[in-house]
C-alpha positions in Angstrom: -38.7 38.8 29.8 -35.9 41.1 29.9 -35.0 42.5 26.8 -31.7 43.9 25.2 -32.2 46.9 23.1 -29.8 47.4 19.8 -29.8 50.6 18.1 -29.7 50.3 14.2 -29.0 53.2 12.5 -29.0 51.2 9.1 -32.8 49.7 9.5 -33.9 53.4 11.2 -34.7 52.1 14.7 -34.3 49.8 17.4 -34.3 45.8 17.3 -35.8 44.1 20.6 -33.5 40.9 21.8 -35.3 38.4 24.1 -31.9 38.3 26.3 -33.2 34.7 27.5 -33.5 33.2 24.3 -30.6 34.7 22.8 -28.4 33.6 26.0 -29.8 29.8 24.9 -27.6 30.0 21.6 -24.8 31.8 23.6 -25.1 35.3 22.0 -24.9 38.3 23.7 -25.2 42.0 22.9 -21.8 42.3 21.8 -22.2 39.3 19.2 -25.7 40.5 18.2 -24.6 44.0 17.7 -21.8 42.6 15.6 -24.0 40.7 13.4 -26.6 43.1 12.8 -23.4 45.4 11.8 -22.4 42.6 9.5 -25.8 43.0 7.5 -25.9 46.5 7.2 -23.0 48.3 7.0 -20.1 45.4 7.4 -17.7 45.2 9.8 -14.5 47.0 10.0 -11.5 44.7 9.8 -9.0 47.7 9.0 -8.0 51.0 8.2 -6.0 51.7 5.2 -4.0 54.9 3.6 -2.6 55.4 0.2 0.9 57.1 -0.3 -0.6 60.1 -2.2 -3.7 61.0 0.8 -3.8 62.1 3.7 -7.0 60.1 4.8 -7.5 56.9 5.8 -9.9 54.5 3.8 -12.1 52.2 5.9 -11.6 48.3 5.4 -14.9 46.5 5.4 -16.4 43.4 5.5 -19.8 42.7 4.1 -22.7 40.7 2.2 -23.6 42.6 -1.3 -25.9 45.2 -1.2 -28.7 43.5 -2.4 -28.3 41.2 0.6 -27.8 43.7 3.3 -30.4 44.9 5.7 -31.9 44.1 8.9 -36.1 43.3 8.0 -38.4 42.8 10.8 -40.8 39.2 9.6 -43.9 40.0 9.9 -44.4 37.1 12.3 -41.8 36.6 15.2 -40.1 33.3 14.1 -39.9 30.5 15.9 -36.7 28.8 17.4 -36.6 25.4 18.1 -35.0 24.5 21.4 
């Protein structure tokens, strides 16, 4: 089984991808990383500055915090093919 390796800063470690399995529902590392993103930190869509700063504010998108997070089940679930 080769595996693809995603590094979640968010969930404090590493989540395993079976790359077969994943391949079967036509994601890849790039869409897996973006969803993982999605459910921690959001994705950024934009940057944005006010008149009166000098920084730029980030532009996110993403679920409410009580909904964010990436938790491991405590069994490995089960995808129907």
């Amino acid at each position: 089984m080769s595996k693809i390796r995603v590094h979640c800063p968010a969930s404090s470690g590493d989540l395993d991808i079976n790359r077969e399995m994943a391949s079967r529902f036509g994601a890849n590392a790039q869409s897996i990383g973006t969803a993982v993103q999605l459910v921690t930190n959001g994705i950024l869509v934009g940057k944005y500055r006010p008149d009166d700063s000098q920084d730029e504010v980030d532009i996110r998108v993403r679920y409410p915090s009580e909904s964010r997070g990436v938790a491991a089940p405590r069994q490995p679930a089960r995808l129907r093919e």
